[in-house]
C-alpha angles and dihedrals in degrees: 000000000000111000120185147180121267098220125176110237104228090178084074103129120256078341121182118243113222116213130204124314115266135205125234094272090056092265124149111235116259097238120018092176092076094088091071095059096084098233125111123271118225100203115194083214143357113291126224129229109211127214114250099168118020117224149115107331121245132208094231128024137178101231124207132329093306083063090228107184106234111191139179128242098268094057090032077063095051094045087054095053098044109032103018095153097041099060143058108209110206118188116234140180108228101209105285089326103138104245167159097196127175124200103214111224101196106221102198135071111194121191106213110115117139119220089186092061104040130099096244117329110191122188135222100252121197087248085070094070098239102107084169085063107041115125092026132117101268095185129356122201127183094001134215133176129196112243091205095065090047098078107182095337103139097170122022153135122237120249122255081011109066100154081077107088106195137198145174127257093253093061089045098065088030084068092042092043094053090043099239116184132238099015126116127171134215112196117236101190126068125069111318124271094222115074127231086248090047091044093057093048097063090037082063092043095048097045084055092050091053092042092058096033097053099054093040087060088040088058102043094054083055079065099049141274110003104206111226098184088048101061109130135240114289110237119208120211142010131082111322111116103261089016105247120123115216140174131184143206120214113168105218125187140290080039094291117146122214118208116197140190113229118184102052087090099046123115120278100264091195089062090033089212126111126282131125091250108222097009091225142074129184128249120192116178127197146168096203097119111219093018118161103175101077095077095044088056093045092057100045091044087057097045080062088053101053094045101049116054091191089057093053103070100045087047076055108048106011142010130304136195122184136150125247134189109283100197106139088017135124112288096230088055099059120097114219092268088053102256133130121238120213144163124218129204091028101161124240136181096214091065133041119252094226134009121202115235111184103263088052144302122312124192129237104226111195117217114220121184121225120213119227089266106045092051081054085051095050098046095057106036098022124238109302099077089046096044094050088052099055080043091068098055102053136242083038097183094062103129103220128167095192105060141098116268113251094224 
């Protein structure tokens, strides 16, 4: 037996986009991601499915961020016929789309998925802080199942990986026969489509991934408060060593927030051996509540640094002051051709110059804002007048928009 993948076919033409379910009131249910745990849901009264992007209607449609299939009546039939003990079928209203809908509520869990076959596979470990989720698929990729280990199993979800939605081949051509719209399929049986030379590969990437993140995130929570909630957006691609673009929150004393790079000092992807990349990330402090530029800066402060090999040593060993885009940016920091001024490897007692990761030493490279005036200042009577000034007004390397200028 053929098992694939029930995908939602987001290349549909001019296609509709289905939110969370509601409850009669307009309520969005409590927890739409009950629908993933493979029991059956008692409901007091039908649920609606509102509209979030109008559009062509599909037969089936994967609503909101619990991925919840909602199907028409042609495919709800075939559902019935062919997989009668594997689905709760909930009747829904879909906006003023004339119905009838049905929201699928997969019964079964099967725990077959198979970590040898599949592209990468990574667990939740104790060490991530969801002891509810240890032991558990943290991320899937390529996926494969083993058929042996499905029984009778005709529609289900995978166990510790609920967001895959599986069925068998039948059902497969049942839904294509019957022309349902919005479904693809990506089959999950059959040889793998990553070779022994690709998989170790990635088993090597991914071991040097742990081993640098781990003792980055080791070192920031030696700082403070390392926000969990508050890790930013991965960004995939450009120059950083294993390309892979990361900031971090730390909330620090006396209600000042740190925000950190993490990725410069990760490995070389390219040479796929460990180093600490750059040898460097970038710190900027500040006691700005509510603030939202410093992350903005970092990034594009690093991007200078990637780019630019000569920037990159004195960032490392001295001090550094240089000039970045200052679109989006406060308005007393911007120079009079709209750029921001700051000066990076300012000392400080309140954070260490350097931190060991276990492929070297990277420095910790503060970030210190200049205001329009003191870059004046630097550029015409160098750095010691104007260190020795933030020195007097500890602790000097705070970045702050809204200050008077030292000089």
């Amino acid at each position: 037996m053929r098992y694939f993948e029930l995908l939602d076919d987001w290349d549909a033409p001019a296609r509709w986009s289905l939110g969370d379910p509601t409850d009669a009131s307009g309520q969005e249910v409590s927890n739409p991601w009950m629908f993933r745990k493979g029991e059956p849901v008692s409901l007091d009264a039908p649920l609606k499915i509102p509209v979030d992007h109008a559009g062509q209607p599909l037969g089936f449609t994967l609503a909101g961020i619990g991925l919840a299939p909602v199907i028409h009546a042609e495919a709800a039939a075939l559902l019935r016929r062919l997989a009668p003990k594997d689905v709760q079928l909930l009747p829904v209203t879909v906006a003023s789309e004339p119905g009838p809908h049905f929201l699928v509520n997969v019964l079964r869990l099967v725990r077959c998925i198979d970590d040898e076959a599949s592209e990468e596979v990574l667990y939740w470990k104790p060490e991530d802080g969801r002891p509810d989720k240890v032991g558990k698929y943290r991320d899937v990729s390529g996926l494969r199942i083993d058929p042996a280990k499905v029984g009778d199993a005709r529609m289900f979800r995978t166990w510790g990986w609920t967001v895959a939605l599986i069925v068998s081949e039948d059902i497969k051509e049942a839904l294509e026969h019957a022309n349902i719209t919005g479904v693809k399929f990506r089959e999950v049986t059959g040889p793998s489509e990553v070779s022994p030379e690709e998989r170790e590969h990635n088993r090597k990437l991914q071991a040097l991934y742990e081993r640098a993140e781990t003792a980055r995130t080791a070192f920031w929570r030696t700082l403070g408060t390392l926000d969990e909630k508050a890790i930013l957006p991965i960004v995939v691609g450009g120059g950083w060593p294993a390309r892979r673009q990361v900031w971090r929150v730390i909330h620090r004393p006396e209600g000042r927030t740190l925000f950190v790079t993490d990725g410069l000092s990760d490995f070389f992807v390219d040479a796929v051996e460990p180093s600490v990349g750059f040898g460097l990330e970038l710190a900027l402090e500040t006691n700005e509540l509510q603030a939202n530029w410093p992350v903005t800066l970092l990034e594009r402060i690093a991007n200078e640094l990637v780019g630019h090999e000569h920037l990159r040593e004195p960032a490392r060993t001295g001090l550094l002051s240089m000039e970045v885009d200052g679109e989006h940016m406060p308005e007393p920091l911007l120079t009079k051709e709209g750029r921001v001024a700051v000066l990076l490897g300012l000392d400080t007692p309140t954070l260490p110059s350097h931190f060991t990761m276990p492929d070297g030493q990277v420095r910790l490279v503060t970030v210190k804002t200049l205001m329009p005036r003191e870059l004046t200042y630097l550029l015409e009577h160098g750095r010691e007048e104007l260190l020795h000034r933030f020195n007097q007004s500890p602790p000097g390397h705070l970045a702050q928009a809204w200050r008077q200028p030292v000089v």
